[in-house]
C-alpha positions in Angstrom: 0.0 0.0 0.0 2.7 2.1 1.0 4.8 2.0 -3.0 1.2 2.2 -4.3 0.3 5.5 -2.5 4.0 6.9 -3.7 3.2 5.8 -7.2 -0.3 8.0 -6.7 1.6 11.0 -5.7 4.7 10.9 -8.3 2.1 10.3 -11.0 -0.2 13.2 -10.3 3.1 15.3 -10.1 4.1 14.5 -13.6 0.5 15.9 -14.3 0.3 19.3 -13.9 -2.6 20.4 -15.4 -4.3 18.1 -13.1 -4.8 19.1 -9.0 -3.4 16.9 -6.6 -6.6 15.6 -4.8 -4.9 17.4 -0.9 -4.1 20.3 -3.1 -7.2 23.1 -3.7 -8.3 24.0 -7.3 -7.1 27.5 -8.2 -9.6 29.9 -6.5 -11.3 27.3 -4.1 -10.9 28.1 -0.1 -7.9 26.9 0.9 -8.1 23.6 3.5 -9.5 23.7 7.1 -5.8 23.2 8.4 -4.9 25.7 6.5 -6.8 28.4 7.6 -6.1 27.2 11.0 -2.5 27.7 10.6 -3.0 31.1 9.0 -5.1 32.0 12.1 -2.5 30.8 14.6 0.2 32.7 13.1 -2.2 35.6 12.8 -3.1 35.8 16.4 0.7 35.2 17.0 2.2 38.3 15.3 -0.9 40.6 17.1 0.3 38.9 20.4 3.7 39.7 19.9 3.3 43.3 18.8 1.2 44.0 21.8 3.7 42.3 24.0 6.4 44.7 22.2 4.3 47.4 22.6 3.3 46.9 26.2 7.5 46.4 27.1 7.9 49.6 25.3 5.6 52.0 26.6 6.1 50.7 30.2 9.9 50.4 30.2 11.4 52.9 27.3 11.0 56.2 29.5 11.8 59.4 27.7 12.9 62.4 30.0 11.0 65.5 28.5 12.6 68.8 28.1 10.9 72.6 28.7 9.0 73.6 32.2 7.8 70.8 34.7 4.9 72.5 36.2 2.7 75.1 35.9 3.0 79.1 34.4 4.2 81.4 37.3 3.1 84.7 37.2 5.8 87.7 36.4 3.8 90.5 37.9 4.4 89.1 41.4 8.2 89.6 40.8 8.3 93.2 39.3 8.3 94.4 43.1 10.5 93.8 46.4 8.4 91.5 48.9 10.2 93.1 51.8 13.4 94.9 53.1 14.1 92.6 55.9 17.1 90.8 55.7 16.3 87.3 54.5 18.1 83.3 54.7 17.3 80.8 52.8 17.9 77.3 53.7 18.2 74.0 52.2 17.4 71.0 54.0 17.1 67.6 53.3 18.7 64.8 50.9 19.7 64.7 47.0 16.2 66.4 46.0 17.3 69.7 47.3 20.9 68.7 46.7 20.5 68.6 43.5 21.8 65.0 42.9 22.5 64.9 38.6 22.3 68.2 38.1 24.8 70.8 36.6 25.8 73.5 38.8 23.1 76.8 39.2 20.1 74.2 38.0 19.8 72.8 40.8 15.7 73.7 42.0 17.8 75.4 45.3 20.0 77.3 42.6 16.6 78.2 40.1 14.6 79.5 44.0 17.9 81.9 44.1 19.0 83.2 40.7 18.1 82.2 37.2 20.7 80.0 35.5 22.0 81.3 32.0 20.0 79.2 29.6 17.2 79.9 31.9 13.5 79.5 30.0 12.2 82.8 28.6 9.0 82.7 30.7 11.4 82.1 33.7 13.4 85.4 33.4 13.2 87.3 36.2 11.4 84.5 38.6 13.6 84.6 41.3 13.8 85.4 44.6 16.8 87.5 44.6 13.9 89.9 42.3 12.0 90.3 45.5 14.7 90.1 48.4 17.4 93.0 48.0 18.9 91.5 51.0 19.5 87.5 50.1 21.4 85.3 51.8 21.5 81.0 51.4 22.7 77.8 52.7 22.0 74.4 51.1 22.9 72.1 54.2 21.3 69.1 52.1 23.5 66.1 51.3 22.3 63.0 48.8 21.3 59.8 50.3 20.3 60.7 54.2 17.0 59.9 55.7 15.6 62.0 57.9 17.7 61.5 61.2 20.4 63.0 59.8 18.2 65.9 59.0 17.0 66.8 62.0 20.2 65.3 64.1 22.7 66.4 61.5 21.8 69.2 59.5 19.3 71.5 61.3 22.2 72.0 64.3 24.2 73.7 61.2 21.4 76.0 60.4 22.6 79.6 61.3 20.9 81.4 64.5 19.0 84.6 62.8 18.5 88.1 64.8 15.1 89.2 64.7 15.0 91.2 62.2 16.0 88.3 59.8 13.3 86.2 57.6 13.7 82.3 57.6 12.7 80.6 54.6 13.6 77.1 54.5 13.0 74.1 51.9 13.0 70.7 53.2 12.5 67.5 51.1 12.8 64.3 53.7 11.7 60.8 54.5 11.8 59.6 50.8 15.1 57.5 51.7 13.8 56.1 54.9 11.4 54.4 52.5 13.5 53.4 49.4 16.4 51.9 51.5 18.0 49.4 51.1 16.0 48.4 48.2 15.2 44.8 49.5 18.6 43.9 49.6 18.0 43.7 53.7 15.5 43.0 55.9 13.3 46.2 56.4 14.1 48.2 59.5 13.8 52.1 61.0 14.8 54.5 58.0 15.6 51.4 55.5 12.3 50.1 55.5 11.7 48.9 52.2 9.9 45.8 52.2 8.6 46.3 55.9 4.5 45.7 56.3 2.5 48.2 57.5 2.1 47.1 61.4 6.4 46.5 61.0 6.5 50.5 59.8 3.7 52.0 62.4 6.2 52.8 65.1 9.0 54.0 62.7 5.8 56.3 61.1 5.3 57.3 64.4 8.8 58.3 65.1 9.3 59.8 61.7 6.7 62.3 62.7 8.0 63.1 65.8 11.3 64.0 64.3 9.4 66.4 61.7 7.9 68.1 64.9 11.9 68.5 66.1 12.7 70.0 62.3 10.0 72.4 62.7 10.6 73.4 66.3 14.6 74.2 65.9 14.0 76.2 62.7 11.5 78.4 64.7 13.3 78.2 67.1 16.7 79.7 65.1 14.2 82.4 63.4 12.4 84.8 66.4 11.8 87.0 63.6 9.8 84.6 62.0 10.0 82.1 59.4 7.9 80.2 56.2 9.1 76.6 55.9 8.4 75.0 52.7 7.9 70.7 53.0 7.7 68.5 50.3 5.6 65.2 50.5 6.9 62.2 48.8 6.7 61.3 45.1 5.4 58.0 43.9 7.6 56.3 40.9 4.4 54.3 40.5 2.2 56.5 39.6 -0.6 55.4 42.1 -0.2 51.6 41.1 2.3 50.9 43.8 4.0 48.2 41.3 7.5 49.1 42.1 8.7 45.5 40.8 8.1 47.1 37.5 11.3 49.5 38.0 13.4 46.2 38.9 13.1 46.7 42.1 11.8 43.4 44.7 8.0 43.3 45.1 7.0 45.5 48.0 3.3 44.5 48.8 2.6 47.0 51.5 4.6 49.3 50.0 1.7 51.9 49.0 0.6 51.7 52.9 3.7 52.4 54.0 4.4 55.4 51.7 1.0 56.5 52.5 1.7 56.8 56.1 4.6 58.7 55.3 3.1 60.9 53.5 0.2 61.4 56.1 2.9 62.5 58.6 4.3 65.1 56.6 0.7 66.6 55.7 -0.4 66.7 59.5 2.6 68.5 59.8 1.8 70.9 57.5 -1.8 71.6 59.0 -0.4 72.0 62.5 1.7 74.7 62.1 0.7 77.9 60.7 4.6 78.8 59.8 4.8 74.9 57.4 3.8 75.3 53.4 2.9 71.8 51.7 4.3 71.4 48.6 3.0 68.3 47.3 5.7 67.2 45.1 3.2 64.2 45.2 0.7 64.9 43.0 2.6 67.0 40.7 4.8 63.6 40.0 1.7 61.6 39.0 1.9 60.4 35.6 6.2 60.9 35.2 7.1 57.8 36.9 7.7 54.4 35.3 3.7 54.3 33.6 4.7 58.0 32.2 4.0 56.6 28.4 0.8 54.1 29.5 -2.1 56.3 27.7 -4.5 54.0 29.2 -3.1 54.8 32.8 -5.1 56.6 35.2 -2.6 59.1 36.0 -1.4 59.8 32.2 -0.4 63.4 31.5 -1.0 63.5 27.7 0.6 66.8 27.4 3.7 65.8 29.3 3.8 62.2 28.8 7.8 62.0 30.2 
């Protein structure tokens, strides 16, 4: 049966004007296996461009250029805000450090004087505009948690006379979260990884060490002071996926943050002299799901 069968097949192949009977006619449907093969590599490339797709819109992040934030108005700056001698001082770790950034761009160094290439609707948006008498410190140093802020750097902060105006910019707490990136167990101020019932007592004891920041500064200012603290950014962009930026799987990790957070707003409501700048929700939609137009968070005029 088996040489007949061959016989069949060379035969019909020294025949070509005749169809081989597992071969369709010209302009007949082509077989059922054969449209099921066509199908299967048809869903196949759709899968695999969506996969593409997906890996480049969540992991190919493009870093915009121009403004990050909103218009500020030039009128305000035409005028002197006061006479009164006036320090300013930088507090905190490698946000107000500056950490990657060229000398004078620095957001301490833009507060003070604009840089050379400075944006033309920036000109003149400065606060050495409105204080004729300006002096600064940046005592912030990359990587410290907030310890080191209050035990470290706020001793260093100069003692003003009383006719001097304190303004001070503090950005803290976002390393007592972040380290040590998994790499150890989670503990006080390297809590990455912790739960939220492991993190309520180093919350707790986070915001009592805000209260000491905010009591030494007034403390160093009799003639008064405005104290300017940021809340924490989320790289997430509300997901709280942080395994997404290669980092370990944090599954409290949004509590955590949150509680953070919390203690730096409750801050901010209890004393008349602290200004919230929520860093926080100005982030939303430039972290790792900056390009994810279906995201909630997704800034389609700023998609970096």
């Amino acid at each position: 049966m088996a040489c007949h069968d061959r016989l069949i097949t060379i035969g019909y192949a020294l025949m070509p004007d005749e169809p081989h009977p597992e071969t369709p006619a010209p302009g007949s449907a082509p077989p059922r296996r054969g449209r099921r093969l066509l199908g299967l590599l048809a869903l196949g490339v759709v899968l695999i461009g969506a996969a593409g797709l997906y890996l480049y819109l969540t992991f190919s992040l493009p870093v915009g250029e121009g403004p990050a934030g909103p218009a500020v108005a030039k009128a305000a700056f035409t005028h002197p805000w006061t006479t009164r001698p006036v320090l300013l001082v930088g507090l905190g770790d490698s946000i107000t450090a500056g950490f990657g950034t060229r000398r004078g761009h620095t957001y301490f160094d833009r507060l003070v004087a604009n840089p050379p290439d400075e944006f033309s609707d920036m000109k003149g948006i400065c606060l050495s505009a409105v204080f004729t008498n300006l002096r600064t410190t940046n005592l912030s140093v990359s990587g410290t948690v907030s310890s080191e802020h209050a035990q470290g750097q706020l001793p260093h902060v100069p003692r003003a006379d009383a006719l001097t105006l304190g303004f001070v910019v503090i950005t803290t707490g976002g390393n007592d979260l972040i380290h040590n990136y998994g790499r150890t167990p989670p503990r006080n101020q390297a809590m990455y990884g912790a739960t939220l019932e492991q993190a309520k007592p180093w919350v707790a004891e986070f915001a009592d060490r805000l209260e000491t920041i905010v009591s030494g500064l007034e403390s160093r200012f009799p003639g008064g002071c405005h104290i300017f603290l940021a809340d924490i950014y989320d790289p997430t962009d509300g997901v709280g996926d942080i395994a997404k930026a290669g980092l370990p799987a944090w599954p409290d990790g949004m509590k955590v943050f949150g509680a953070y957070n919390d203690a730096i707003r409750d801050c901010a409501k209890k004393h008349s002299s602290v200004h919230l700048v929520n860093f926080h929700d100005a982030f939303l939609g430039h972290g790792i799901r900056c390009r994810q137009f279906w995201a909630r968070h997704y800034d389609r005029k700023d998609p970096h």
